[in-house]
C-alpha positions as CSV (number, residue, x, y, z in Angstrom):
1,X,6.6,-86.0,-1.8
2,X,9.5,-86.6,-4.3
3,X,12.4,-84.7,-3.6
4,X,13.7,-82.9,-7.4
5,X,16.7,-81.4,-8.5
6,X,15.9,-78.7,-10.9
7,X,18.6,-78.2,-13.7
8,X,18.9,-75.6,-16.2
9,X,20.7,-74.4,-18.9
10,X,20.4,-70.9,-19.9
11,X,22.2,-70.6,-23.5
12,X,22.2,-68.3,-26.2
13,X,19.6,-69.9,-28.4
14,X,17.4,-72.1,-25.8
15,X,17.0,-72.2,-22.0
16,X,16.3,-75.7,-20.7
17,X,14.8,-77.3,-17.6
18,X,15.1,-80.6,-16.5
19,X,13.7,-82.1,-13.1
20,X,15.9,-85.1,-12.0
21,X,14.8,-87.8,-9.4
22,X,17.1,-88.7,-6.2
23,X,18.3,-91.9,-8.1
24,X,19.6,-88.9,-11.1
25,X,16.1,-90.3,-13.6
26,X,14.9,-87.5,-15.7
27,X,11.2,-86.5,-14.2
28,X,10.3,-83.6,-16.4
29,X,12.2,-81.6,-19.0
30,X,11.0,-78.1,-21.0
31,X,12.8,-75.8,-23.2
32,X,12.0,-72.7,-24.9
33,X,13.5,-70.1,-26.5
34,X,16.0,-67.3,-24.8
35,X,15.0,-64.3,-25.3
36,X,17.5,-62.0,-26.4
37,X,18.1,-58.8,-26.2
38,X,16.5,-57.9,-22.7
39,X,18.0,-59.3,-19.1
40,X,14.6,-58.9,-17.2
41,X,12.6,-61.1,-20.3
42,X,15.7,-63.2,-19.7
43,X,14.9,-64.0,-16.0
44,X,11.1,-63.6,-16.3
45,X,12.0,-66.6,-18.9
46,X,13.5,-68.5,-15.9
47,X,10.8,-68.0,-13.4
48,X,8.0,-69.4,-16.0
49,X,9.9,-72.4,-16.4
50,X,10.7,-73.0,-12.6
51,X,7.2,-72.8,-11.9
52,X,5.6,-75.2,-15.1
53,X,8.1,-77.6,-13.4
54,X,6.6,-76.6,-9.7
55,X,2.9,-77.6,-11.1
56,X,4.6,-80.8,-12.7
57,X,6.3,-82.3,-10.3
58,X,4.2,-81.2,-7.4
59,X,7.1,-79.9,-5.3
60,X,9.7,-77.2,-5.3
61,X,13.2,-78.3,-6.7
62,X,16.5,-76.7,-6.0
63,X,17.6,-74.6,-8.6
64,X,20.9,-74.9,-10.0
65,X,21.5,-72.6,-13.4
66,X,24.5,-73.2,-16.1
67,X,25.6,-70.1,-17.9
68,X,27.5,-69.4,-20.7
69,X,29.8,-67.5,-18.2
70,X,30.7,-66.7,-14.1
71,X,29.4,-65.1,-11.6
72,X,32.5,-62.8,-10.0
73,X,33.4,-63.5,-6.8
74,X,34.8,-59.7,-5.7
75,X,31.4,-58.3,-7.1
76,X,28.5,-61.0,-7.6
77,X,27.7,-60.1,-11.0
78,X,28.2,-62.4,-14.1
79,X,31.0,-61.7,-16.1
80,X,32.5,-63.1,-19.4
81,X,29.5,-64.3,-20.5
82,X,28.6,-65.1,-24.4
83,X,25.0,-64.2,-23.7
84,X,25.8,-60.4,-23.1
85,X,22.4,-59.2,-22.1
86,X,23.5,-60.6,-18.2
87,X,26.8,-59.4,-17.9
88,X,27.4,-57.2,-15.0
89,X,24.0,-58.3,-13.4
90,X,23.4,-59.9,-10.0
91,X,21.9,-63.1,-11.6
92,X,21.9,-65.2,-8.4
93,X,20.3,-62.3,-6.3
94,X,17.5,-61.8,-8.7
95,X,16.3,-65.5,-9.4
96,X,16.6,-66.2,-5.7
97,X,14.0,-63.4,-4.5
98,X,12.3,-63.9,-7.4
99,X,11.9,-68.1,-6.9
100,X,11.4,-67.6,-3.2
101,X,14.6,-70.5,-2.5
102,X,18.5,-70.7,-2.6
103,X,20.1,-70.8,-6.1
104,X,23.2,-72.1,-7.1
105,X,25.0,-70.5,-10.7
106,X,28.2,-72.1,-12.5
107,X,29.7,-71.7,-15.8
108,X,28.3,-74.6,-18.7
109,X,31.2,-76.0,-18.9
110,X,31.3,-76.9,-15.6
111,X,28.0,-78.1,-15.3
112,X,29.0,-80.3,-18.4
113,X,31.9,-82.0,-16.8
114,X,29.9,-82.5,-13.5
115,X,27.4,-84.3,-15.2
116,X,29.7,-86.5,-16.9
117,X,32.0,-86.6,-13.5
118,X,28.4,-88.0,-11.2
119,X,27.0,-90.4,-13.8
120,X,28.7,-90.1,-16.5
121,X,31.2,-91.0,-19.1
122,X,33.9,-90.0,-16.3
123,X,31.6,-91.2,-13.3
124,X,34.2,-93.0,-10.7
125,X,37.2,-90.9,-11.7
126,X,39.0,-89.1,-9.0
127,X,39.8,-85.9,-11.7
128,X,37.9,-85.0,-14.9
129,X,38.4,-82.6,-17.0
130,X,35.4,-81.5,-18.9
131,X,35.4,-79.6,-23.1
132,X,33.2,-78.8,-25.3
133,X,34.2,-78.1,-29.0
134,X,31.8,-76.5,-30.8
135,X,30.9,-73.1,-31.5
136,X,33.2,-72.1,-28.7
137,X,35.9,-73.9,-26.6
138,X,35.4,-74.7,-22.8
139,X,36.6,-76.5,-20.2
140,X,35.7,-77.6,-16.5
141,X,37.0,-79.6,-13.5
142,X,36.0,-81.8,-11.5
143,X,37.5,-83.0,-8.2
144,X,36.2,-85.6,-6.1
145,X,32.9,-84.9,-7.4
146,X,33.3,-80.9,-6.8
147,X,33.5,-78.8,-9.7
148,X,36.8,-76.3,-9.0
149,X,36.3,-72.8,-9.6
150,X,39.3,-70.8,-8.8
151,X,40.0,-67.5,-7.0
152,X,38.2,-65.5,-9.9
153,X,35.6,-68.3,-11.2
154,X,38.1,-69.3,-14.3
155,X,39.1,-72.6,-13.2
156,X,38.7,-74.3,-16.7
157,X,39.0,-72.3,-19.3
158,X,41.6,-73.3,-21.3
159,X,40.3,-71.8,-24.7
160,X,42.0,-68.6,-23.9
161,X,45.2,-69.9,-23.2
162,X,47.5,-69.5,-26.7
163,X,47.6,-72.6,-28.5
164,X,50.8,-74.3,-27.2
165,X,54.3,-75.5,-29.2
166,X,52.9,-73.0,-32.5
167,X,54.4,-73.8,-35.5
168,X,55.3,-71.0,-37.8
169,X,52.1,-71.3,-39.9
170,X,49.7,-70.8,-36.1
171,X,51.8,-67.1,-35.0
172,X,50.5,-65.4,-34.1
173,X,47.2,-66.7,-35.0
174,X,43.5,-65.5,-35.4
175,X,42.1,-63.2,-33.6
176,X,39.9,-63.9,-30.5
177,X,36.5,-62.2,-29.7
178,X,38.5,-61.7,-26.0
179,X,41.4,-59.6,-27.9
180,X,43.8,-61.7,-28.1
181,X,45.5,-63.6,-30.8
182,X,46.3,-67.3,-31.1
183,X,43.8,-68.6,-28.2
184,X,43.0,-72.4,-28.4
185,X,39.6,-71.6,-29.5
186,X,40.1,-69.7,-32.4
187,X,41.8,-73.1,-33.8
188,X,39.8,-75.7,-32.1
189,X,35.9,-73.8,-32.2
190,X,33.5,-75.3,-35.1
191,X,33.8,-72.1,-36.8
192,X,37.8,-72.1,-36.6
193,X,37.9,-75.7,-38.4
194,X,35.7,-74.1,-41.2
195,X,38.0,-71.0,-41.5
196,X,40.9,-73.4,-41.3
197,X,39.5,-75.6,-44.9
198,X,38.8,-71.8,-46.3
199,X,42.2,-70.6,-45.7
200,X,43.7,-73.6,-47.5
201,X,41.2,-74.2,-50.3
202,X,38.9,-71.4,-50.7
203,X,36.1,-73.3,-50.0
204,X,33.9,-72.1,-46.8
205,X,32.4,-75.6,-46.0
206,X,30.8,-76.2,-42.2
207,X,32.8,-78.9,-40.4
208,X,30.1,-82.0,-41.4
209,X,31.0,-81.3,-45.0
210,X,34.7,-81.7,-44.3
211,X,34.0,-84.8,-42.6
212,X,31.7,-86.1,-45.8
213,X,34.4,-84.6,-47.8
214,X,37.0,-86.7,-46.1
215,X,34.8,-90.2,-46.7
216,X,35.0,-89.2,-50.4
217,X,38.0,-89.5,-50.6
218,X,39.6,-85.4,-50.6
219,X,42.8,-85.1,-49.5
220,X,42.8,-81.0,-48.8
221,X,39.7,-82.1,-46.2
222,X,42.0,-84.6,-44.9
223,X,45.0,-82.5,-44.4
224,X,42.1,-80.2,-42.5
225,X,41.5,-82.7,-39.8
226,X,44.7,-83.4,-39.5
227,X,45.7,-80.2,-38.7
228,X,42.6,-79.8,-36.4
229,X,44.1,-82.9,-34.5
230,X,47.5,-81.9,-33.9
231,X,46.1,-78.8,-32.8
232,X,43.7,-80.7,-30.3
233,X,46.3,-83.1,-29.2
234,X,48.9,-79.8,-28.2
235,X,46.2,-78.2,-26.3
236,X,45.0,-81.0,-24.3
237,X,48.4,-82.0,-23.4
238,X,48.9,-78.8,-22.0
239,X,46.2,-79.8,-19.8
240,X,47.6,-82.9,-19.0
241,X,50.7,-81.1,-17.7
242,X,49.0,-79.1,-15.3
243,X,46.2,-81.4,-13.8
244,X,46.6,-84.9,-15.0
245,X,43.6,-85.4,-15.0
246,X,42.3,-89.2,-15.1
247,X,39.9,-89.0,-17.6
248,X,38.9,-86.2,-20.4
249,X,36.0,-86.3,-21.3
250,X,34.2,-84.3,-24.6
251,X,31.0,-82.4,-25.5
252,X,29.7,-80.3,-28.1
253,X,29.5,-80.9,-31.8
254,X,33.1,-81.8,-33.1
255,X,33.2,-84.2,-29.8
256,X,30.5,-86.4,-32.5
257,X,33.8,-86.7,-34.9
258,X,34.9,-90.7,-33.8
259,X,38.6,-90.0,-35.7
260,X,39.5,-87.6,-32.8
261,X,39.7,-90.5,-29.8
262,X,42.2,-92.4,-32.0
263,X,44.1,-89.9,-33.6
264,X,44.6,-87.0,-31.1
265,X,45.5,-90.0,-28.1
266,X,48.0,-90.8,-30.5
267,X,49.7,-87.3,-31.3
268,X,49.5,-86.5,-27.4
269,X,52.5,-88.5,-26.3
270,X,55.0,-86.3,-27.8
271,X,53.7,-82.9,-26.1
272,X,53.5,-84.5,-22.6
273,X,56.0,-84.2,-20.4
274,X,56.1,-88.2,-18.9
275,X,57.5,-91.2,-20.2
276,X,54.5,-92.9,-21.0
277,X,50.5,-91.1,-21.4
278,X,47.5,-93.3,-21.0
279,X,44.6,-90.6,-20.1
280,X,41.3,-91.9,-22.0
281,X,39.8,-89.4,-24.1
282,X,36.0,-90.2,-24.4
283,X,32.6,-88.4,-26.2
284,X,30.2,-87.5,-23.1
285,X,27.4,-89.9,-22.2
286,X,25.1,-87.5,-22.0
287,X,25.7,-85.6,-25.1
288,X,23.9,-81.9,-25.2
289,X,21.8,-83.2,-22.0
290,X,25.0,-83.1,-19.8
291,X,25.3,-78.6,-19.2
292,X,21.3,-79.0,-18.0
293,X,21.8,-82.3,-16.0
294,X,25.3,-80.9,-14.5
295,X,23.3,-77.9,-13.2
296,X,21.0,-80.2,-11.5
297,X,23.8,-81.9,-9.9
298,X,25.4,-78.5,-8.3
299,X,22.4,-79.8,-5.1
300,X,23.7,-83.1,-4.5
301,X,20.8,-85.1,-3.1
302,X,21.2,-85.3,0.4
């Protein structure tokens, strides 16, 4: 019988499944829409897909579930989470009576930058540090092939830390859905580049029109990116001086803009504190399959 890894990613929009073979080969994937608005449709969403990939493969997988959030270790309920129909639920508890077998939960992020630290773009690198840009800012870590976590499950999250080395034009900066003001994501996040263009033009493009825009030539689209580089290369040197990690490795949508890994390696230098920086900064392997692979890879096949 094969032995499966059963990932899944449980997002806003979509909640995916993927089955992956010992050697990490993709056996079976589904997705279907999240249903919103109810936890119980949420998990009764889960268990569906668990067991069409049960009939599929023939066996039972381990479970491993990214969410766009934590589980709290003091209470065993998710907390922080984007999808706010499962905060302050026990998550874990439910889909492992419900499925009959162990489960394992970790924040997207960290799922992303396990896939990419296993058999990835980081794959073979002692310390990876995992973001997606996109319609939020995340992060993860990965150790030695663990993700790290932290005391409170927040290991990673370096879109609410205030953008660092703020000029006078960033303070105190936009306000965060968290409460804050001036957190990394409100600058880096699709929808911050777009507000960005909009505050300096008046025109409320999405961030692949400012890229066309740029290719035809407009300099107020340039002057955009450029800002949305700088920005980028303050807040992953930040990083840099607190982990160093080997590689860094990007995700979501903006990750698909190629000007980023030689600009922002370029504006980094400054910000770091060493006399010389070579940390590569590289787009994902994996692309959007890395959150649902990574939470496939929080088994590792014994």
């Amino acid at each position: 019988m094969l032995k499966v890894r059963y990932g899944i990613d449980l997002g806003g929009t979509k909640t995916e499944i993927v089955a992956l073979a010992p050697s990490g080969g993709e056996v079976f994937r589904l997705r279907n829409a999240t249903p919103r608005g109810n936890y119980k449709e949420i998990v009764a969403n889960i268990e569906k897909l668990v067991k069409h990939a049960d009939k599929e493969t023939g066996t039972s997988g381990s479970i491993g579930v990214g969410i766009p959030g934590a589980i709290s270790p003091h209470s065993g309920l998710v907390k922080n989470a984007n999808t706010t129909e499962l905060i302050g639920h026990p998550l874990q508890g439910d889909l492992e009576q419900l499925l009959n077998r162990p489960v394992r939960i970790a924040n997207d992020a960290n799922c992303f930058a396990l896939s990419e630290a296993s058999d990835g773009a980081g794959a073979g690198h002692h310390t990876v540090f995992g973001i997606i840009i996109g319609t939020g800012v995340g992060g993860g870590i990965v150790i030695k092939g663990t993700p790290l976590l932290g005391a409170h499950s927040i290991a990673g999250e370096w879109g609410h830390n205030p953008l660092p080395w703020p000029d006078n034009t960033e303070q105190p900066g936009p306000k965060c859905y968290c409460g804050k003001y001036g957190c990394i994501e409100t600058f880096l996040s699709g929808p911050a580049l777009e507000q960005d263009h909009f505050s300096h033009t008046d025109f409320k493009i999405p961030p692949h029109q400012i890229v066309e825009a740029v290719s035809n030539g407009d300099t107020d689209a340039e002057k955009t990116l450029e800002r949305y580089e700088r920005r980028l290369a303050k807040a992953l040197a930040s990083v840099v001086n607190v982990i160093d990690p080997d590689i860094i490795v990007c995700g979501g949508g903006l990750s698909n803009l190629s000007r980023l890994y030689e600009n922002v390696p370029k504006l980094m230098p400054q910000f770091v504190f060493s006399d010389k920086i070579e940390t590569p900064i590289v787009p994902a392997e994996y692309g959007d399959s890395s959150g649902v692979r990574g939470a496939a890879w929080l088994w590792p096949m014994e």
